[in-house]
C-alpha positions in Angstrom: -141.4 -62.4 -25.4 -142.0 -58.8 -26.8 -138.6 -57.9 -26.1 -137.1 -60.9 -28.1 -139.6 -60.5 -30.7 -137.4 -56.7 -31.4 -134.4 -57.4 -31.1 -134.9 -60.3 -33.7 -136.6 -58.0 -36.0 -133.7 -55.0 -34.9 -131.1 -57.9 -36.8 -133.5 -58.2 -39.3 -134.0 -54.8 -40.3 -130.3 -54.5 -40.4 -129.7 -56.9 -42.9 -132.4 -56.0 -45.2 -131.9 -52.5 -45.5 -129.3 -50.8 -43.5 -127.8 -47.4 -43.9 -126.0 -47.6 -47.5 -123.4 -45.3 -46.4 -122.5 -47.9 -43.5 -120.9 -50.1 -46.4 -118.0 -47.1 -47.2 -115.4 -45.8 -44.7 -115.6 -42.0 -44.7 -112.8 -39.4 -44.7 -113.4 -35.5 -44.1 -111.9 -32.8 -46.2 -109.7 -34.7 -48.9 -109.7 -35.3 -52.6 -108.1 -38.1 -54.6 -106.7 -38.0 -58.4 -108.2 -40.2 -60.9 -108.5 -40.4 -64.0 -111.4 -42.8 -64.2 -114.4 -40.9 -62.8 -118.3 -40.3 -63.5 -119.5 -37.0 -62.4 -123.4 -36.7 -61.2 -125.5 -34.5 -59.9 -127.1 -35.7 -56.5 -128.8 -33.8 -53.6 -127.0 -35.6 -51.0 -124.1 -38.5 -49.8 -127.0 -41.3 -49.9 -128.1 -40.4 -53.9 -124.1 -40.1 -54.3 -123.5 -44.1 -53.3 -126.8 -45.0 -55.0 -124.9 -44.1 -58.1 -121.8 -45.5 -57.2 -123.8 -49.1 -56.4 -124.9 -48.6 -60.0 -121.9 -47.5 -62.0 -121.7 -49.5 -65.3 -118.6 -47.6 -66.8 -116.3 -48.9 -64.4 -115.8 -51.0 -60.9 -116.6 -48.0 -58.8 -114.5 -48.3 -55.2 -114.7 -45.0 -54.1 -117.2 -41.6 -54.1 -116.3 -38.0 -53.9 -119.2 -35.6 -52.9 -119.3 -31.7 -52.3 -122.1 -30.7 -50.3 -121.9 -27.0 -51.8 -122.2 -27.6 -55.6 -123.7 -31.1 -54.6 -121.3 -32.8 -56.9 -121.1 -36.2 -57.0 -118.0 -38.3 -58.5 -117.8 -41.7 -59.0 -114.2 -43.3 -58.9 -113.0 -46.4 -59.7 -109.7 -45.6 -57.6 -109.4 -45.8 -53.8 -107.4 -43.4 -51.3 -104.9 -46.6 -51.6 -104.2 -47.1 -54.9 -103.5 -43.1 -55.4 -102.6 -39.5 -54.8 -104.3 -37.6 -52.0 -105.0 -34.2 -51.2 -106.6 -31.8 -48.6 -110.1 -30.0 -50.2 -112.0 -28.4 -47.1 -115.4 -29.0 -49.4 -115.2 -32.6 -50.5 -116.0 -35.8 -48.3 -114.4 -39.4 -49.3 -116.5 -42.2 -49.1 -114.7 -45.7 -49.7 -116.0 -48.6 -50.1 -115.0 -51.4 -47.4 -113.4 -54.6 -49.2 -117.0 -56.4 -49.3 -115.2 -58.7 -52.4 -116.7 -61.8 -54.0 -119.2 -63.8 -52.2 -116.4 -64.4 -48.9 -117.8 -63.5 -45.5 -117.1 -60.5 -43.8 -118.8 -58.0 -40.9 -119.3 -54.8 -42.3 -121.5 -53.8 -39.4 -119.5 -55.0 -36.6 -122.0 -57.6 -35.6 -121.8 -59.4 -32.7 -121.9 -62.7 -33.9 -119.4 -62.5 -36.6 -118.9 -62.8 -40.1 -122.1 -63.3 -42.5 -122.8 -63.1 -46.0 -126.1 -62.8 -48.3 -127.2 -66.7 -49.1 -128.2 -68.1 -52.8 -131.7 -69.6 -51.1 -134.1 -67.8 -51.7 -136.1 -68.7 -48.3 -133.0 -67.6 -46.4 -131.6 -63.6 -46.4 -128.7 -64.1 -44.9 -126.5 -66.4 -42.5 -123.5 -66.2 -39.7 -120.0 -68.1 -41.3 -119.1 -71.1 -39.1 -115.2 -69.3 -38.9 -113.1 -70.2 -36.0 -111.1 -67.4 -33.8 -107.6 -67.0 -34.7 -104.9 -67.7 -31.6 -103.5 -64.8 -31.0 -100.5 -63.1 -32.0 -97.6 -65.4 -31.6 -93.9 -64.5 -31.0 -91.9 -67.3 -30.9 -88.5 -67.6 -28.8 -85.7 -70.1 -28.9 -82.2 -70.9 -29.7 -82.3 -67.5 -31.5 -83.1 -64.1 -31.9 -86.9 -63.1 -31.4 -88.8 -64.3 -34.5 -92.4 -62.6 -35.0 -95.2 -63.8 -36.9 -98.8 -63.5 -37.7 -102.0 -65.5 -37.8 -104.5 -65.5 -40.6 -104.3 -62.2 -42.4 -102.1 -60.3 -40.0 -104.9 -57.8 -39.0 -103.8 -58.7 -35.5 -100.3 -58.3 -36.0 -98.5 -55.6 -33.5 -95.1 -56.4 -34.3 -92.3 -54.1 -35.5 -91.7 -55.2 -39.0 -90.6 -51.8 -41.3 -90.1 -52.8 -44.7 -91.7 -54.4 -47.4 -91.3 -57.2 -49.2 -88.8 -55.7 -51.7 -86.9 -53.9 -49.2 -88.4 -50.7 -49.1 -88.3 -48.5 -46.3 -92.0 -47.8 -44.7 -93.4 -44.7 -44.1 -94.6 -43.4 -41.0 -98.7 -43.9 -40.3 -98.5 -40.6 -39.4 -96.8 -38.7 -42.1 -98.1 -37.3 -45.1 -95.0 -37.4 -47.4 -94.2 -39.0 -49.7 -97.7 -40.2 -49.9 -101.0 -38.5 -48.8 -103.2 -41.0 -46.8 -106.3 -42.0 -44.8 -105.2 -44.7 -42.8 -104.2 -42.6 -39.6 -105.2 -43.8 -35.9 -107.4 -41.2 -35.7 -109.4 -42.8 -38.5 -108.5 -46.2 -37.7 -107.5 -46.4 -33.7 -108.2 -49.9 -33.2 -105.7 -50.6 -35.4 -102.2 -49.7 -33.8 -101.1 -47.1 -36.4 -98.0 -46.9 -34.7 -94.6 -45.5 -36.0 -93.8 -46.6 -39.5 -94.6 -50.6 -38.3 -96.2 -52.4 -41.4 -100.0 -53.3 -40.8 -103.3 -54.4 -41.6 -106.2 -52.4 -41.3 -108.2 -52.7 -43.7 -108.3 -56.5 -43.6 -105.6 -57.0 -47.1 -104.2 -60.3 -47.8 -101.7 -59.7 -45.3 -100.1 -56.5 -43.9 -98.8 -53.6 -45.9 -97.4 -50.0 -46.0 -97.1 -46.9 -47.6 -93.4 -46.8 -48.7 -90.8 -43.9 -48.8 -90.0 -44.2 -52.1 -91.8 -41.7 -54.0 -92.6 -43.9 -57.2 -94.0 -47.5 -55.1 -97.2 -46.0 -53.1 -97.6 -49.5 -51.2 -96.3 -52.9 -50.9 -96.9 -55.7 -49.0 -94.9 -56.3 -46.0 -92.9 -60.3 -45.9 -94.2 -61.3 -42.3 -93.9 -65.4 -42.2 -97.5 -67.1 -40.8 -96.8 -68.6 -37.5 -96.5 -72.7 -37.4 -98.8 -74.1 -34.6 -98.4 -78.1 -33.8 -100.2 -78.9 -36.7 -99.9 -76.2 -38.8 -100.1 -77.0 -42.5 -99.7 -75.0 -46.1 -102.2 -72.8 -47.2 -102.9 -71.4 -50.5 -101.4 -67.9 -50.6 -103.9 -65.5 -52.6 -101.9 -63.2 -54.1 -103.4 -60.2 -55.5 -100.4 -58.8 -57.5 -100.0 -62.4 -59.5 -102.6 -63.5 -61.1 -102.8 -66.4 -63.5 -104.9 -66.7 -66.8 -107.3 -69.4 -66.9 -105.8 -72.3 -68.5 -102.2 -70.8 -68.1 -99.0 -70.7 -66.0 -97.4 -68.2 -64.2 -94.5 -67.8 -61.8 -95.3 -69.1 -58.3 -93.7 -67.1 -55.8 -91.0 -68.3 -53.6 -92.4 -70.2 -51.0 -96.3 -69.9 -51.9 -96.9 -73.8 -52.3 -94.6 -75.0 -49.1 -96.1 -78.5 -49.5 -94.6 -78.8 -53.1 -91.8 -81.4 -53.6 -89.6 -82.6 -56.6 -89.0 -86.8 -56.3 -86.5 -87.9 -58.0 -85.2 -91.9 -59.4 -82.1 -93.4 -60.1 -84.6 -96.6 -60.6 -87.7 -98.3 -59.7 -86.7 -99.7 -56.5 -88.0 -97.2 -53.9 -84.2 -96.9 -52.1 -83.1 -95.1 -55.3 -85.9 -92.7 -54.3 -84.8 -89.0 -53.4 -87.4 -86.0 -51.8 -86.5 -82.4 -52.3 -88.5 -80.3 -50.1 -88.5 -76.1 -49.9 -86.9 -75.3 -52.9 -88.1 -73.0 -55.6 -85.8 -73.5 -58.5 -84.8 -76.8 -59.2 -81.3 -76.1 -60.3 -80.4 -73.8 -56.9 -79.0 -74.4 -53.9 -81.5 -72.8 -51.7 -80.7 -72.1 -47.8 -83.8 -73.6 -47.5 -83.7 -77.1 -49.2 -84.2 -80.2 -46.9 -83.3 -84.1 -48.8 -84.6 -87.3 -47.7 -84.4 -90.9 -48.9 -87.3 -93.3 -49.1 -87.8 -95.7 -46.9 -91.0 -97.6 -48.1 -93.5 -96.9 -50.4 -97.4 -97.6 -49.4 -99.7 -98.1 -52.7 -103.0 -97.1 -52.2 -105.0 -100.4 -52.0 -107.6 -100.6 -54.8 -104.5 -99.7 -56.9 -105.4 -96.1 -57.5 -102.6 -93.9 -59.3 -101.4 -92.4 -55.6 -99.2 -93.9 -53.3 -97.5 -92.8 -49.5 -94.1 -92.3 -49.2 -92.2 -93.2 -45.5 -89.2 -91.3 -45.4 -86.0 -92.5 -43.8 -86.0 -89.5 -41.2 -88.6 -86.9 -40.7 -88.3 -83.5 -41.9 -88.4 -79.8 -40.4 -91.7 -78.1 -40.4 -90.4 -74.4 -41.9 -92.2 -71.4 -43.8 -90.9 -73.3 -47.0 -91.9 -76.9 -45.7 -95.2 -77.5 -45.1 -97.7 -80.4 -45.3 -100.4 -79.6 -47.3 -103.9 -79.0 -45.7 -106.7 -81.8 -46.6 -110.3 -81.0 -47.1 -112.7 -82.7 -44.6 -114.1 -86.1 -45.2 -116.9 -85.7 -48.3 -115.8 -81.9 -48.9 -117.9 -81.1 -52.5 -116.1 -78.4 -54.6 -118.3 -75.8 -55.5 -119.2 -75.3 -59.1 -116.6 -73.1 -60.8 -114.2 -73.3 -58.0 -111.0 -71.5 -58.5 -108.0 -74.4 -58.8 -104.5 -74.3 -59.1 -102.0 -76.9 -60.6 -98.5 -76.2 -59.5 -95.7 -78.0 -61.2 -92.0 -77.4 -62.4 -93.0 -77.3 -65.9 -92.5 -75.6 -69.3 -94.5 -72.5 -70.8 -95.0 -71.6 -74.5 -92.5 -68.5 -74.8 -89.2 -67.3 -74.3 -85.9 -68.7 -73.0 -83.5 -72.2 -73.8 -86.6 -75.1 -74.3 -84.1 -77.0 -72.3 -84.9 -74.9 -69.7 -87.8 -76.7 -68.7 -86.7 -79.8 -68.0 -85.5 -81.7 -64.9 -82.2 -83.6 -66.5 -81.6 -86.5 -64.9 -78.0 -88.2 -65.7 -77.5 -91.9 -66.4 -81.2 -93.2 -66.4 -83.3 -94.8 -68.4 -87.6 -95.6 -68.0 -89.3 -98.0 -69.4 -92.6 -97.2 -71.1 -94.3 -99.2 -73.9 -95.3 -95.7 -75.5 -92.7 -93.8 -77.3 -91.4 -93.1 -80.9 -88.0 -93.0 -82.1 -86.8 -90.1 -84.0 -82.7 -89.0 -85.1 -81.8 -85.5 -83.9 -78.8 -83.6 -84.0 -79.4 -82.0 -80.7 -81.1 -81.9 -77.4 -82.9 -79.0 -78.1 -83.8 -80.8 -81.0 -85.5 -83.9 -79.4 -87.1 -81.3 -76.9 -88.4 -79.9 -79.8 -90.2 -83.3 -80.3 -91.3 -84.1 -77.6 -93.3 -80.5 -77.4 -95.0 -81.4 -81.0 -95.5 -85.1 -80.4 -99.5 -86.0 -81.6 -98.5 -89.9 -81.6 -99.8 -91.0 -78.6 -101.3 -89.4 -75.3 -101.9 -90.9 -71.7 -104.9 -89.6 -70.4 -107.6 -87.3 -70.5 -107.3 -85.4 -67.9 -106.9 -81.3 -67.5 -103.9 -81.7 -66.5 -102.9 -82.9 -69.3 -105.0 -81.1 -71.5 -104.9 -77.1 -69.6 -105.9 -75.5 -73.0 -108.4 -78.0 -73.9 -111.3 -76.7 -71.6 -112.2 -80.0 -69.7 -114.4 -78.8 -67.0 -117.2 -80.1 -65.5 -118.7 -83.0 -67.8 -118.8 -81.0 -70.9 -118.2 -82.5 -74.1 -115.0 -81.8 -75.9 -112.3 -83.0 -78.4 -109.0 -82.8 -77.0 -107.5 -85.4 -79.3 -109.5 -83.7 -82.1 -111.2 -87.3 -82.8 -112.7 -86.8 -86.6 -116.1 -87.6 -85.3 -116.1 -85.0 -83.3 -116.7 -83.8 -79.5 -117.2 -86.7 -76.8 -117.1 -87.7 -73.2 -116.8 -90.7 -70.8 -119.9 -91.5 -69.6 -121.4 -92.4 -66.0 -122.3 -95.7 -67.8 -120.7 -98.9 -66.8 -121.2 -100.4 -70.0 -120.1 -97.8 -72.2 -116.4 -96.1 -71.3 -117.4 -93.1 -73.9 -119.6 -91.7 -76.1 -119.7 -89.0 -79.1 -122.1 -86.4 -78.0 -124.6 -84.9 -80.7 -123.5 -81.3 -81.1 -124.6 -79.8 -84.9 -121.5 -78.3 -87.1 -121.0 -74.8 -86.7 -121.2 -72.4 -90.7 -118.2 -71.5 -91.7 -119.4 -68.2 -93.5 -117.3 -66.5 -90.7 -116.0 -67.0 -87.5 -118.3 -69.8 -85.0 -117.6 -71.2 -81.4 -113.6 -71.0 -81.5 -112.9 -70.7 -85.0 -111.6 -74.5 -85.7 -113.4 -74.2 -89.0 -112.1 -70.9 -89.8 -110.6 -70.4 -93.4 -110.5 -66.5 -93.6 -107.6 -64.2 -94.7 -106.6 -62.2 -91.4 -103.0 -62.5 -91.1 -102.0 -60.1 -88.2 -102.8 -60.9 -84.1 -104.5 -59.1 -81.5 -101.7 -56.3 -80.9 -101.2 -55.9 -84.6 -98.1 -58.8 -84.9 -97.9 -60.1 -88.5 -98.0 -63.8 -88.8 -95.4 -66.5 -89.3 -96.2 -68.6 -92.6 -97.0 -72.0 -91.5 -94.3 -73.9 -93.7 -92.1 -71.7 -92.1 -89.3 -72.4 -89.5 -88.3 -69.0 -88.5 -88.0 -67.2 -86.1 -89.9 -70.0 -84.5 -89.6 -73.7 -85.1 -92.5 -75.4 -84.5 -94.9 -79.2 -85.5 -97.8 -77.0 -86.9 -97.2 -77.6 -90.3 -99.6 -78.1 -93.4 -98.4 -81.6 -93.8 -99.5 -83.0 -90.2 -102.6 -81.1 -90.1 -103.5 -81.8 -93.4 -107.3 -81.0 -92.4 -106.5 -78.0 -90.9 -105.9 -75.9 -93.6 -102.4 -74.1 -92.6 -102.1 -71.8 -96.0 -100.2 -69.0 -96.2 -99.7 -67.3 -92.6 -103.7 -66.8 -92.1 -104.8 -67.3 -88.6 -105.9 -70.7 -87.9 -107.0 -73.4 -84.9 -105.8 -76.3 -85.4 -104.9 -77.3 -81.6 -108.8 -76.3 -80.3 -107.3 -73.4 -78.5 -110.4 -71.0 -77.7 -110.0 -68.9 -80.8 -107.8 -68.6 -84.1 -103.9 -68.1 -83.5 -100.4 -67.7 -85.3 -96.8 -68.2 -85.1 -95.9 -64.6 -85.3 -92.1 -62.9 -86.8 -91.3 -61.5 -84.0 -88.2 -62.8 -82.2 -89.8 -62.1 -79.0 -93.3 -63.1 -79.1 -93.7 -66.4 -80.3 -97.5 -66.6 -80.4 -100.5 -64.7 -80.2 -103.9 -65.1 -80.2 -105.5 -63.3 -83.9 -108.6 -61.1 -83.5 -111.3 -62.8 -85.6 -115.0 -61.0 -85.9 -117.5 -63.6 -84.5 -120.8 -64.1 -86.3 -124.3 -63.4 -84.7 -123.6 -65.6 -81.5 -121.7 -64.8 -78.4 -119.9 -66.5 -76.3 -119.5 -65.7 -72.1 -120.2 -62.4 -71.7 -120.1 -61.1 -75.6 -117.4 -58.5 -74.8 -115.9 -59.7 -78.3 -118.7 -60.0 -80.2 -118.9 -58.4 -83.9 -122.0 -58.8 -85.5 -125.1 -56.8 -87.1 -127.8 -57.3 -84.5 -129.3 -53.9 -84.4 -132.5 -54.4 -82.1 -132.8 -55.1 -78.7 -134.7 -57.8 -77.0 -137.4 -56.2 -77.0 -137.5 -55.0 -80.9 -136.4 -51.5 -80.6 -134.0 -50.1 -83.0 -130.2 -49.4 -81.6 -129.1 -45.8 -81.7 -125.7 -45.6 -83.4 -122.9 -45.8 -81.0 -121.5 -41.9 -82.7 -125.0 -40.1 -82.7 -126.1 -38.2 -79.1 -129.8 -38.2 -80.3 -132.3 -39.3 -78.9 -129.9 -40.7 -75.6 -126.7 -38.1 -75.4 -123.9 -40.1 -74.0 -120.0 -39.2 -73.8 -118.5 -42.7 -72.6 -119.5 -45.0 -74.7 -118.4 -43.7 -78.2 -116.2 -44.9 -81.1 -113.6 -42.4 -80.1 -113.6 -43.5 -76.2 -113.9 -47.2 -76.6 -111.8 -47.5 -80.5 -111.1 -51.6 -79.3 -114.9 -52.0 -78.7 -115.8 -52.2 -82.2 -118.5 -49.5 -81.6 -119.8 -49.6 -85.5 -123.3 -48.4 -86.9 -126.0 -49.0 -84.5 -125.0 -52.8 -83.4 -125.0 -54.6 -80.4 -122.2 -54.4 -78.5 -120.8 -54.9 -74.7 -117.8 -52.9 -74.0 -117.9 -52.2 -70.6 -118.8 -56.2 -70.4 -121.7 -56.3 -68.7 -121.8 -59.8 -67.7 -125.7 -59.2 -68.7 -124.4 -59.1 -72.5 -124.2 -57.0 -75.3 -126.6 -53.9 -75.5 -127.1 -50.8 -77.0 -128.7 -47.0 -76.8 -132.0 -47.0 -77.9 -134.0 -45.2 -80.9 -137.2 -44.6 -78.6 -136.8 -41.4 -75.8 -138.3 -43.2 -73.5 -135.7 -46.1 -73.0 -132.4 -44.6 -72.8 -130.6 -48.2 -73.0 -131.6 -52.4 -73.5 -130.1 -55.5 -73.7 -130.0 -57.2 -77.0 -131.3 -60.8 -77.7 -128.1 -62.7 -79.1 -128.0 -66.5 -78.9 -125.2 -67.9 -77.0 -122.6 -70.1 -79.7 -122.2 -73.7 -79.0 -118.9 -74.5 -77.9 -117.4 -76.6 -80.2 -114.2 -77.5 -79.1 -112.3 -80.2 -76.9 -113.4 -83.7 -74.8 -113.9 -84.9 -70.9 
C-alpha cells in the first residue's frame, strides 16, 4: 500500500510542478535571428523561461540564454520559422507545441495524452484518444500509393517535395537552411535522407526546402481511407478565416462537399457533383450521379436523404462527412465553418459567383420584379435586395453576430434588438437594451454621425450618392434613417463598426477607424478614451515619459497605431485582461484600468 501510495503522489508531483524546462526542447551551441526579442538579465536557464512564461510584449516561443554574461532573450520566433547559426555560448530553448487547450504528452507519460481541467476539484485528466493503425501502404492495380494516419508523425515513407513542388532538403544538411531537427536531436523520428516528416507533431508532415527564399512547407501526403473512413476537417494553419468571413477553401479540404443540381422538382431531374473544387472545371477528380429517391426527414424538418442511382468511389476528394456521436453538445465558442460555393464582397465579375443554370425556372412566392439592362445588373439586385428575407439564421446573416442567444437586429427592426424565445407562446420578443449617446462613437457605431471620411489604411471614402468606382444599394434614399451624407463613415448594415465605399478601384470597402468612447469592447485593443486611473485609483504615467517606470516598448514612437496619448488607458499589446497603463506611484510599475465593457447594440437571434 506504501508503495502505491508513491507512485500516485510521484504522478502527482509531476503534474503540479514539474521541471519548467521539461516544457521546451533544447539545442546546444546555436543562435537564431529575430527581430522580436526581450533581453533580461537572469542567473540561470530556469529564471530565463520564467520570463518567457511571462512575456507580455509578444507570444514568446523560444529562449536564448548565455551562461557567461547570463543573458537572457526572449523570442517570439522559433528555430522553424527562421535563420540559424552556430554560437558555442548560447543554449536554445523551444517551446514544445503545448497550443490551445488540445491534449498532448509533453512528459512522455505512460498513459497518454492529458491536459489541465476547468474543475476546479480536478488538476488534471488522461484524453480518452484512440491509437492510430499504423502506417498504411496500399497496393493494387497500380503503382505503390503511400499514406498517413492522423498527423503523419508516423509516417516513414519517401515523399520529397512539398506541396508546391519544392525540392526538400536533406535532414542532415545545413544549407540552404540552418536547423535543429537532426536525428541526433530527434532519433525517434526517422530523420532520414531528405524524406518529408513530422517531428514535432505539425498538422501534417513538412520540410525544410532547397529553395533559399521558402524555409518550410508542408509536404501533400493523402490520409489513408480505412473501410469506414470519412472527411475530416483539415486545420490549416497557413489559411485562416476572419470571423464572420469567407476565404478560399483549399482543394480538397471539405471532401464531403457536393453541388446538387435541378432541371425541376421531380427528384429524376436531380444531379450530384462530388470532388470538384471549382464549379465551372472539369476536374480529374469529379464523380456524377443521378437521384434515385429522395427520403424527407419525417417530422418535415428542412433536411432530406438522397438514394443515388449507383454508389460512388470513396477518394481523397470524396468523402462522407464524419457525424458527431448521439447527444454530442458543442462547446461554448466552438470554432465553426460554413463551406459553400458562394460570393464575397470584393473583386472580380459579380457574375462570378453564381451557379448559372440554363432553361429553368423556381417557383417561390417571394420575389420582386425589377427591368435591367444586364445580368450583371440584376446581380446587382439581388446583392442589395432589403425586400424580403427567409430566415434568421447565421447563415444567412454571417456579419450580423447571431451567436448564442444574444439579442440582435439583423433586419434592423425600428424597435430595436430581439430574439425568439424558448417560449411556446411567444415566437419573439424585443429585449430591453438602453440607447447608446451619440456624443461619439458607442457599441458599433450604428448611431454614428461624425465627419471621419478616410478607412483604416488611410483610403478616402466613396460619397454615398455616388456610383463610382463602385455601384452599390447603400444610398441616402433607402436608408433614409441612416444618415448617408457626404462620404462620412457610417453603419447602416449593423456591421461591427463604421464603414465606406472607398475610390479605390481595387478595394471596394473598408472598415473606418472611429475613436470609441469610455467603454470597450472584447479585449479594448481599440479603445480611445480619457480614462487616466487605474482600477485601483492611481494616476497613469504618460505613455512618452520614463519616470517614475522607465520603459522602451511601449511608447508612442514603438507602438504609433496604439493611440499611446497623454497618460490614458490603453491595451496595445492586447492583453486579453484589458486596457492598462504605467503607473504614477514607484511602487507599482503597471495596473489594469477599470473601463466598463459597451453594450452591444447590434443585430437579432
Amino acid at each position: 500500500m506504501i508503495i502505491v501510495i508513491i507512485i500516485i503522489s510521484g504522478i502527482l508531483w509531476k503534474k503540479l510542478k514539474g521541471n519548467i524546462l521539461d516544457d521546451y526542447l533544447r539545442t546546444d551551441g546555436v543562435w537564431i535571428l529575430t527581430r522580436n526579442k526581450q533581453f533580461y538579465k537572469t542567473n540561470n536557464e530556469k529564471e530565463c523561461a520564467e520570463k518567457c512564461e511571462a512575456e507580455r510584449n509578444f507570444n514568446c516561443r523560444a529562449f536564448l540564454f548565455t551562461r557567461k554574461k547570463l543573458q537572457c532573450l526572449t523570442l517570439a520566433e522559433n528555430a522553424k520559422m527562421t535563420v540559424m547559426f552556430n554560437s558555442t555560448e548560447a543554449v536554445l530553448y523551444e517551446k514544445k507545441r503545448l497550443e490551445e487547450n488540445y491534449c498532448r504528452n509533453p512528459d512522455g507519460d505512460e498513459s497518454g495524452p492529458w491536459c489541465y481541467t476547468t474543475d476546479p476539484g480536478t488538476r488534471f485528466d488522461y484524453c480518452n484518444i484512440p491509437d492510430c493503425e499504423g502506417q498504411v501502404t496500399h497496393t493494387g492495380e497500380g503503382p505503390t500509393v503511400e499514406c498517413m494516419q492522423c498527423n503523419g508523425e508516423d509516417y516513414h515513407g519517401g515523399v520529397s517535395r512539398t506541396e508546391s513542388g519544392l525540392e526538400c532538403q536533406r535532414w542532415d544538411a545545413q544549407e540552404p537552411h540552418m536547423h535543429g531537427f537532426t536525428s541526433k536531436h530527434f532519433p525517434e523520428r526517422d530523420l532520414k535522407m531528405n524524406y518529408c516528416r513530422n517531428p514535432d507533431g505539425e498538422l501534417r508532415p513538412w520540410c525544410f526546402t532547397t529553395s533559399p527564399t521558402k524555409r518550410w512547407e508542408y509536404c501533400n501526403i493523402p490520409s489513408c481511407p480505412s473501410e469506414h473512413d470519412c472527411g475530416k476537417v483539415p486545420m490549416r494553419s497557413e489559411q485562416v478565416c476572419e470571423q464572420y468571413g469567407m476565404c478560399d477553401a483549399s482543394p480538397g479540404s471539405w471532401p464531403w462537399h457536393i453541388s446538387l443540381r435541378m432541371r425541376s422538382t421531380e427528384p429524376s431531374s436531380y444531379t450530384v457533383f462530388l470532388g470538384i473544387q471549382n464549379l465551372n472545371a472539369a476536374e480529374p477528380s469529379l464523380q456524377i450521379r443521378s437521384v434515385q429517391e429522395v427520403l424527407k426527414e419525417p417530422s418535415g424538418a428542412d433536411i432530406a436523404l438522397l438514394k443515388l442511382n449507383s454508389p460512388v468511389t470513396i477518394t481523397d476528394r470524396v468523402k462522407p462527412v464524419c457525424l458527431p456521436e448521439t447527444n454530442r453538445m458543442v462547446e461554448r465558442n466552438a470554432v465553426c465553418f460554413l463551406t459553400a460555393w458562394g460570393k464575397t464582397r470584393v473583386q472580380g465579375n459579380i457574375l462570378d459567383s453564381y451557379v448559372r443554370t440554363e432553361g429553368a425556372w423556381l417557383l417561390n412566392p417571394k420575389k420582386q420584379i425589377y427591368r435591367t439592362n444586364s445580368k450583371e445588373e440584376c446581380a446587382e439586385r439581388c446583392e442589395t435586395e432589403t425586400t424580403f428575407t427567409c430566415s434568421f439564421t447565421p447563415e444567412k446573416f454571417p456579419k450580423a453576430g447571431l451567436e448564442e442567444n444574444y439579442c440582435r437586429n439583423p433586419d434592423n427592426d425600428e424597435k430595436g434588438p430581439w430574439c425568439y424565445t424558448t417560449d411556446p407562446a411567444t415566437r419573439f420578443d424585443y429585449c430591453n437594451i438602453p440607447e447608446c449617446e451619440v456624443e461619439c462613437m458607442h457599441c458599433s457605431g450604428e448611431n454614428y454621425h461624425g465627419v471621419v471620411a478616410t478607412t483604416v489604411s488611410g483610403l478616402e471614402c466613396q460619397r454615398w450618392d455616388s456610383q463610382h468606382p463602385h455601384s452599390h444599394g447603400y444610398l441616402p434614399e433607402n436608408f433614409p434613417e441612416k444618415d448617408l451624407k457626404m462620404n462620412y463613415c457610417r453603419n447602416p448594415d449593423g456591421e461591427p463598426r463604421p464603414w465606406c465605399f472607398t475610390t479605390s478601384l481595387t478595394k471596394r470597402w473598408e472598415y473606418c477607424d472611429i475613436p470609441r468612447c469610455d467603454c470597450i469592447n472584447g479585449n479594448g485593443k481599440d479603445y480611445r478614451g480619457t480614462v487616466a486611473k487605474t482600477g485601483r485609483g492611481r494616476t497613469c504615467q504618460e505613455w512618452s515619459s520614463q519616470r517614475p517606470h522607465s520603459h522602451d516598448y511601449f511608447t508612442p514612437m514603438t507602438h504609433p497605431e496604439a493611440h499611446l496619448d497623454k497618460n490614458y488607458c490603453r491595451n496595445p499589446d492586447g492583453d486579453v485582461n484589458g486596457p492598462w497603463c504605467y503607473t504614477t506611484d514607484p511602487r507599482k510599475a503597471w495596473e489594469y484600468c477599470d473601463i466598463p465593457k459597451c453594450r452591444n447594440y447590434s443585430f437579432k437571434v
